[in-house]
C-alpha positions in Angstrom: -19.5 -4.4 -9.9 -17.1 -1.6 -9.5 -16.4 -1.2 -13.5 -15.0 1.4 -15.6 -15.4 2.8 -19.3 -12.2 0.3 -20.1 -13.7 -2.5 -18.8 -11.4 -3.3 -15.7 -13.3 -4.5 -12.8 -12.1 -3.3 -8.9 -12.4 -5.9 -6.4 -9.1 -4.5 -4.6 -10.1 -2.0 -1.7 -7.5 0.3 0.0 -8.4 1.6 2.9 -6.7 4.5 4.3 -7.5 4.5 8.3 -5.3 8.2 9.4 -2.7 10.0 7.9 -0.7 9.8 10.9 2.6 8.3 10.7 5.5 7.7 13.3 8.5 7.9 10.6 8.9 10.9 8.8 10.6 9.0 5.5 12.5 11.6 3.5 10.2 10.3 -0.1 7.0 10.6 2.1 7.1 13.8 3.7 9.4 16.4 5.7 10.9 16.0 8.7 8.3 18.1 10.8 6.0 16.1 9.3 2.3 17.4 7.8 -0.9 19.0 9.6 -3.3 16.4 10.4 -6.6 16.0 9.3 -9.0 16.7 12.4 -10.8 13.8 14.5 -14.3 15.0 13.3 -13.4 14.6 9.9 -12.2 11.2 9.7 -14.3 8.5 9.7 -15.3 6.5 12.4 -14.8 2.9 12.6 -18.7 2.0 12.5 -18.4 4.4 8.9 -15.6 2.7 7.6 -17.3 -0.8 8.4 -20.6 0.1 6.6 -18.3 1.1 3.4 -16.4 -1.6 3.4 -19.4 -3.7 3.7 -21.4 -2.0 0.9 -18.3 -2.9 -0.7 -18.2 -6.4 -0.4 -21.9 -6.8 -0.4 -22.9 -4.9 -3.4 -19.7 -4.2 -5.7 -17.8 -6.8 -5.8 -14.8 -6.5 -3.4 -13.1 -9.5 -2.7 -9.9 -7.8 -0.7 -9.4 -5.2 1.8 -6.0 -3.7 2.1 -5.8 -1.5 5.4 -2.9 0.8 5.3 -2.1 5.1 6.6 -0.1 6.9 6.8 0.6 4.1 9.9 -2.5 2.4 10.1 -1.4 0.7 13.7 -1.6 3.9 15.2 -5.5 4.0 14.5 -6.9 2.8 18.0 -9.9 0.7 16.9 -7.4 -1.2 14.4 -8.1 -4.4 15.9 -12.2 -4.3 16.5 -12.1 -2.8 12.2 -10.3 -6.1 11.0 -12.5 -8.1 13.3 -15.7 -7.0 12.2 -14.2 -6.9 8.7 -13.5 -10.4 8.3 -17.0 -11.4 9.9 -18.8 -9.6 6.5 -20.6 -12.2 3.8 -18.7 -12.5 2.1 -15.8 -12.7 3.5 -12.7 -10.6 1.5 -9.3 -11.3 2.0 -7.7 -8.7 4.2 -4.4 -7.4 4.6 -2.3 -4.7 6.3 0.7 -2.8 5.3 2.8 -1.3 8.2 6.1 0.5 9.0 6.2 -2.4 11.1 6.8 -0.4 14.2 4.7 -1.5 16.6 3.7 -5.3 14.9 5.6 -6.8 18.2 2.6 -5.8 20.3 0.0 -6.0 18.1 0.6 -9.3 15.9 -1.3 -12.1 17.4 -4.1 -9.5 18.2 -4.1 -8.7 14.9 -4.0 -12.5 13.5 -6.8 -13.4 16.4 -9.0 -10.9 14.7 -9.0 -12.6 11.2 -6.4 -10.3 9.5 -4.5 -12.8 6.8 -1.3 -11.5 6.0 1.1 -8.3 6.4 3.3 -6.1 4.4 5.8 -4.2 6.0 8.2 -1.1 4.9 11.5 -2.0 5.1 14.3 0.3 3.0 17.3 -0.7 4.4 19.4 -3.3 6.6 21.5 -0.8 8.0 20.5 0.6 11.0 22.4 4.2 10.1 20.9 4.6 7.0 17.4 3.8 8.5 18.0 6.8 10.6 18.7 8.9 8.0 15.7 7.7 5.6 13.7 8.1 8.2 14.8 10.4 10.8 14.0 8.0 13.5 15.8 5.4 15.0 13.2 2.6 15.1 14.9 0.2 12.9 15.3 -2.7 15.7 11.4 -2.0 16.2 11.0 -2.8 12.7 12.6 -5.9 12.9 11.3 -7.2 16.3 7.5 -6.6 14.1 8.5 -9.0 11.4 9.7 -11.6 13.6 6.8 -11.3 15.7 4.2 -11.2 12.2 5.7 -14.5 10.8 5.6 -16.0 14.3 1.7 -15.0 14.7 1.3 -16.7 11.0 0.7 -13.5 9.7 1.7 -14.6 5.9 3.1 -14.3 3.1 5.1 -11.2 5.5 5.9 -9.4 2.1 8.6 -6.7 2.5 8.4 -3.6 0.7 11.6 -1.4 0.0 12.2 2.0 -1.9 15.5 2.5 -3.3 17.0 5.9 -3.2 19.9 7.1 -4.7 23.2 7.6 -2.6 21.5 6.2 0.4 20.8 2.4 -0.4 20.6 1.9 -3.7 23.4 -0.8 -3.5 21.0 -2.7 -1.1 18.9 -4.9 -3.3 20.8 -8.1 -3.1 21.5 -8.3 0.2 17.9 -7.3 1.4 16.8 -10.0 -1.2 19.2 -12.8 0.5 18.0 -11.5 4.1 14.5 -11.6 3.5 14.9 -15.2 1.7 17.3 -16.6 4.9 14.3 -15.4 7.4 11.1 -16.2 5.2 9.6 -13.3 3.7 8.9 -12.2 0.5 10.9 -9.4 -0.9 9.1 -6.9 -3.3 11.1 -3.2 -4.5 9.0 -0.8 -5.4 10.0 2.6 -7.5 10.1 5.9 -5.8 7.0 7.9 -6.6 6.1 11.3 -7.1 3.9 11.3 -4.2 6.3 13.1 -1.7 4.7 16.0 0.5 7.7 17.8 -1.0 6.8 17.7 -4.5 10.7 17.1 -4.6 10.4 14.5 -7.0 12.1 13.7 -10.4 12.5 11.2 -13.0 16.0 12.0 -13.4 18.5 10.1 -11.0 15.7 7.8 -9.3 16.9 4.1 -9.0 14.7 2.3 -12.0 13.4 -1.2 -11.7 15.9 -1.7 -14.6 18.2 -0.8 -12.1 17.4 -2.8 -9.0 16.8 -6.5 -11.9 20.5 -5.4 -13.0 21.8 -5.2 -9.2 19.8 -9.0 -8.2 21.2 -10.5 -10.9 24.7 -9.4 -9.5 24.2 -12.4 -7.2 21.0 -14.4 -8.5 19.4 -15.7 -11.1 16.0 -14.4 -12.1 13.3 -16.2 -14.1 10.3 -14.3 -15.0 7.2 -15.4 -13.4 5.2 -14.7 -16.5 1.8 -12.4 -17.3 -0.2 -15.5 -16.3 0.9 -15.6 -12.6 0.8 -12.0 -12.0 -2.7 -11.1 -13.2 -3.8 -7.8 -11.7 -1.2 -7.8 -9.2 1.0 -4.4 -9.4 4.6 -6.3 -9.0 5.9 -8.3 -11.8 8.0 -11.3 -9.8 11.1 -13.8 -10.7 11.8 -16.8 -9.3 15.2 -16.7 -7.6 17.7 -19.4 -8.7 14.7 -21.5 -10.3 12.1 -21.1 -7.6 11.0 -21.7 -4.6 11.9 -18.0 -3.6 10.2 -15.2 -5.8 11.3 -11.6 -5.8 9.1 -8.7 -7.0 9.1 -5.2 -8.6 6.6 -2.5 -8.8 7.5 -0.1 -11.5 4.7 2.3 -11.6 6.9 4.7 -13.1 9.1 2.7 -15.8 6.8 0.3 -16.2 2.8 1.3 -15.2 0.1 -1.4 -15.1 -2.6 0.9 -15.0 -4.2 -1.6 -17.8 -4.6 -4.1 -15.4 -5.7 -1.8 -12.5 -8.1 -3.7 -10.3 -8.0 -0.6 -7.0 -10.3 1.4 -5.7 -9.3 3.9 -2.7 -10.5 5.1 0.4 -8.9 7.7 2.0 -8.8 8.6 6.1 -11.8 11.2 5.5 -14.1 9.8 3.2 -13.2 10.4 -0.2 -12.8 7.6 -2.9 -9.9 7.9 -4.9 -10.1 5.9 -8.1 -6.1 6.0 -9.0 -3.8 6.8 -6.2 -2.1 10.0 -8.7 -5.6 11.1 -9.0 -6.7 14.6 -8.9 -10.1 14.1 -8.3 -12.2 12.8 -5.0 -15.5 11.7 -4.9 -17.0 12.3 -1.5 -18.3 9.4 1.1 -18.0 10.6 4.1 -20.9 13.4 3.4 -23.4 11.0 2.1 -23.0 8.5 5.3 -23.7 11.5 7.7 -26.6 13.1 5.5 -28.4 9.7 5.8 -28.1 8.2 2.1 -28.3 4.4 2.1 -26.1 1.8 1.3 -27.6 1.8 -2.1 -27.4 5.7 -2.8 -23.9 4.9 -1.8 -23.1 2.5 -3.6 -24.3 4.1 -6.8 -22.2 7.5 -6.0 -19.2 4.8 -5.9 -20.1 2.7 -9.0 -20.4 6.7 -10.6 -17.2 7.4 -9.4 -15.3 4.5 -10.6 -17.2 4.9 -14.7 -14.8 8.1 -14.9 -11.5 6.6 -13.8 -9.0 7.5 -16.5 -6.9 5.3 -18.7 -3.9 5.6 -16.7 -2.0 8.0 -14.5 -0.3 9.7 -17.2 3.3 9.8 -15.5 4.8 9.8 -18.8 2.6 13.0 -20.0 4.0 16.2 -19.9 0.7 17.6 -18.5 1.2 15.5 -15.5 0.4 17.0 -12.2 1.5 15.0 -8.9 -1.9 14.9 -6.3 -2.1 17.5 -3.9 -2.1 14.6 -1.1 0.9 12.8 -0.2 1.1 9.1 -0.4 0.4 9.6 3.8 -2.5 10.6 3.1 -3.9 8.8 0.2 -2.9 5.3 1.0 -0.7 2.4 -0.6 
């Protein structure tokens, strides 16, 4: 088992597969976007198939999260997920996507054995898209969660970031659009992971905020500790249910307690909470030869020191040198 010094147990893998992305969202990074990390030191597909299988094999993971930067711009997307979902046993496995390019890629995707997607989605408005994220791909984005739910790529979970004087007056009516078209709406609370470092507490739309702007127009019934689990959003049933909306308030309301993740990043490095400061290296004990079980233990090492928490509330705090891009969701 991946376990820690407080007892939680990871069986929640995020794999990062590039830092690349196509959007340039103005709570991600700037608008000429970030140097890339170089094609030698990413890992390959066959590397990031013998992690995740060391994974699953020997500590315990029972889901596989793929995610970037845009992880459908990684060209051996498809043959990963398929030789993924082959591995005894088999995890659970899951994408999450700027939804760009989903039209093209869906029913690959589903063919391949991948079980559901998540896709960013800020904004109905195709205006204010453009100016969250300085491209106009917002048609693209829809046209890729019609195509997921048709390829019976579900629960399609949206995922939206509120942002002050842009659309935070959005909630309801991306909770009523998602409900009239089948997906599952989930707001999530800006982070200081911005390439900027622009972030701050002060003026950032709270989940307090975005419960207070639902119940404008619904009612919400919590879903309870029980359901929820180890899950990072804490969900209501709308109007009594069937529907369910959800909130991840790392910020206002952190679940670090809870934390079942470990993280693997584009080039290598594990990541045991995604504001972490410290990587453990991979990547250099694959290509020096080590085997699965030397790598297994450097993970199982790793994860014994993850902290408590990520200490947002601390005024020692310091926000990761890598961006959400390049960590991973």
């Amino acid at each position: 088992m991946l376990i820690d010094t407080y007892g939680r147990v990871a069986t929640d893998l995020r794999v990062s597969l590039t830092d690349r992305c196509n959007l340039r969202c103005t709570y991600c990074m700037p608008e000429e976007g970030l140097q890339w990390l170089a094609k030698p030191d990413l890992l390959t597909d066959d590397e990031i198939v013998r992690l995740v299988d060391i994974a699953v094999r020997l500590l315990g993971i029972e889901e596989v999260r793929f995610t970037g930067g845009e992880p459908l711009l990684r060209p051996g997307l498809v043959g990963i997920i398929e030789r993924v979902t082959a591995l005894a046993p088999r995890p659970q496995t899951s994408l999450t996507t700027n939804g760009i390019g989903l039209k093209r890629t869906a029913a690959a995707l589903k063919a391949a054995g991948l079980d559901r997607v998540n896709v960013s989605l800020d904004t109905l408005r195709p205006d204010v898209f453009k100016t969250l994220t300085r491209r106009d791909r917002h048609k693209d984005v829809i046209e890729g969660l019609e195509a997921a739910h048709a390829a019976g790529l579900t629960p399609v979970k949206i995922n939206s970031v509120l942002m002050p004087g842009l659309n935070e007056d959005e909630a309801p009516d991306l909770l009523a659009w998602a409900i009239e078209y089948g997906y599952e709406q989930r707001f999530i609370e800006q982070m200081p992971l911005d390439a900027q470092h622009g972030w701050k507490r002060e003026g950032m739309v709270t989940a307090g905020d975005i419960l207070a702007s639902l119940r404008t127009r619904f009612d919400l019934t919590p879903e309870g500790a029980d359901e929820r689990g180890s899950a990072p959003a804490e969900r209501w049933l709308v109007d009594g249910g069937p529907h369910r909306v959800g909130v991840i308030a790392s910020v206002t309301r952190p679940f670090c307690a809870a934390c079942d993740r470990t993280r693997l990043t584009a080039d290598g490095q594990i990541r045991t909470c995604l504001f972490a400061t410290e990587e453990t290296d991979l990547r250099g004990a694959l290509r020096s030869g080590a085997s699965d079980e030397e790598i297994a233990r450097i993970w199982k090492l790793a994860m014994w020191g993850k902290k408590a928490g990520a200490g947002l509330d601390d005024p020692s705090f310091v926000q990761p040198d890598r961006p959400m891009s390049a960590i991973g969701g």
